[in-house]
Every structure is written in C-alpha cells, then in structure tokens.
C-alpha angles and dihedrals in degrees: 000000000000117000130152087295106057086030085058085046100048094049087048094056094044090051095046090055099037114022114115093016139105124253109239085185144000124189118192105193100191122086100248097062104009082123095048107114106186080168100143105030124106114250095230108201125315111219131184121234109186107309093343135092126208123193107194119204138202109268091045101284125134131195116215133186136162114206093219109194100319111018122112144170118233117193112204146131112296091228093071138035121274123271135199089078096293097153151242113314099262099062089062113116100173145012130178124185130202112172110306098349132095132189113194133195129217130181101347119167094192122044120138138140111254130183098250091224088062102049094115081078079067107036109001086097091060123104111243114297124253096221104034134100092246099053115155121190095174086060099036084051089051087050104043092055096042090116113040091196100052110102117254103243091045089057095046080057101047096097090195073078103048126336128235104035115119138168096297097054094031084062096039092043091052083046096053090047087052084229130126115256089233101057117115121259087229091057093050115107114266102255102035093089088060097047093041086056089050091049090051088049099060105038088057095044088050093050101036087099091058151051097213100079120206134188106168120055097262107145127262111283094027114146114255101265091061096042097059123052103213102345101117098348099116115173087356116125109273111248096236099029114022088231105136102247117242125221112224138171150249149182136040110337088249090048105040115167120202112235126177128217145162115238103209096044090040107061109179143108125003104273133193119239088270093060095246115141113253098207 
C-alpha cells in the first residue's frame, strides 16, 4: 500500500531516471488533459510532498499524481513492457518518455498539469511532511492534538497533521505506543505524541530505500507476517503476546477505514467484537 515511504521511493526512482532530461513524449490518458503534449521540454526535478509527487517541467508546469491505494510509477525501456507488477494496459494513466526511458503510470486517482507556481492549491493544505527537509515535529505535535477528542488513528491519518502516514503505519505506529487506536488524542500521556511522531519518523525514514516495509526488526527479506506487528494479521498471535490480533474500524459509516490491533498489548477504550470503538 503507498505511504510517505514508497511515495519517496517512487519519486527517487523517477528523478533519478528523468531529471535533467527532455521529454520525447508524454501521454495523458485521462480526458482533462488527454490533449495536453509537454514533449521538449526538460523535465526539471520530480519531488515528493506526503503522499504526492510533483514533476516539475521546464515552462512552469508541474505534473502531479497521488498514488491513492493502488496507483504506482514504473520506470523501463520503451521497447518492452514494463516490469515490477504495474499493471495491464488499460490501467495506464500517464507515460512520459525521454530517450530510452519510460515512466509509466498506473491507477492513479490524481494526475493533472499545475503551474508549478501554484502547487500549494494541491499540497499546501498538507502537516509537515515526514520525509521532507523541512520536517517539523513541534508543529506536526501541536497539530496532531489539536482536537483532544479525535481518535488517535484518525488523527495519524489526517494529512492536514503530517503527511505521509496511511493505514499501515497509522496501525503499527498505535501498536508501538501500546495504546488503542480509538483513544482519544487528549487522554494520551503527555509525552507519548512526541515519541509516537519520532517513531513514525524514523520507520519511514528506515524504510524510505526500499519496497519491502518493515516495522519490527525481521530481518531483511522476512515474509510479511513477520515484518508488521498487527497490519493484516487478523486472528494471527500477536508477536509480543501471542494474543490473535483483531481488525476493527474507524471513521464516518460511509468512509470506514480498517485498522489492526492487539487486544491484550493495546489496553483503551471498550471495543465490540469487531474491534469498533463504541464511544
């Protein structure tokens, strides 16, 4: 699933093949700008901001996409299909070509042409971002208490908080603190928001070089089950505990988010059988 960490990847791996370079081709398959030809022009530098990623091109025009849940880049040769699990033709969105490289777009939600003097109508809205230079954990505390009553993982989420954060780190991050997912931000101690902003610094930090996320400290190359403590584990022991961890929900009834947590090293509020808070 894309957070902060496999967005920062991505747009690594994008830069890395495009910057500095002129587009041979570019193909926007989505009807507002499905006309649009930035074929030319020198793809300046492509930078992530939370869970975004902004190509910026030469003439002040700026290519943003969020990868939502299933969206992805994949850089090949334009002379075969592209590899890493993009995805079937059809699901491509956007391709843009400079020489021999390709950078290819699959399943993204978001992708539009900004000025790229006005990309603050797209991500100014957005906490300070975990991954970025200008990361700001004083700022990203005082937002993410803001509202004592809001539950804890919805507030990890909120990206006007901090950006990059999603449900796998939102879970992993309530199971670090030893805290349920449904407490509210206002009955936490004192300290713990600090230290569950430093903890969410450095994993994805840690895991920002890599696809294969890790929380615990499995080794590199464990299977899944043994490199998150609670994410997707539903009704399998607990690694500290043994407890089968129990899936639960949050957010609005037309908007429920999964979230995982063990029930014996997450002591909180009163839950239901399916793990939703109860209020």
């Amino acid at each position: 699933m894309p957070e902060g960490d496999t967005v920062w990847y991505s747009t690594r791996q994008l830069h890395d093949a495009l910057a500095g370079r002129t587009l041979t081709r570019t193909d926007f398959r989505v009807p507002k700008i499905a006309t649009a030809d930035l074929g030319g022009r020198i793809l300046l530098e492509v930078v992530p901001r939370g869970k975004h990623i902004l190509m910026r091109v030469e003439g002040g025009v700026t290519v943003h996409s969020h990868l939502g849940m299933e969206g992805s880049w994949r850089v090949s040769s334009p002379q075969r299909r592209p590899r890493g699990g993009g995805g079937p033709w059809h699901e491509i969105r956007a391709v843009l070509a400079a020489g021999s490289t390709t950078a290819t777009g699959y399943r993204l939600p978001v992708l539009e042409l900004l000025r790229t003097d006005e990309e603050s109508g797209a991500v100014g809205h957005l906490g300070p971002d975990l991954l970025g230079p200008d990361w700001d954990a004083a700022e990203a505390e005082r937002r993410l208490t803001t509202d004592p009553g809001r539950p804890l993982v919805e507030a990890l989420l909120d990206q006007r908080n901090l950006a990059g954060i999603g449900n796998v780190y939102a879970a992993e991050l309530c199971f670090l603190a030893g805290t349920s997912p449904w407490t509210p931000v206002g009955e936490l101690p004192e300290d713990l928001p600090g230290r569950i902003l430093a903890a969410a610094h450095r994993l994805l930090d840690d895991n920002k070089g890599r696809l294969a996320r890790r929380t615990t400290r499995a080794p590199s190359g464990a299977d899944r089950d043994r490199a998150v403590w609670v994410y997707g584990r539903t009704r399998r022991p607990c690694h500290r505990c043994g407890t089968p961890v129990a899936a639960g929900t949050h957010g609005p009834p037309d908007r429920l988010r999964p979230v995982f947590y063990c029930p014996r090293c997450q002591p909180g509020p009163r839950r239901d059988e399916q793990g939703t808070h109860r209020g």
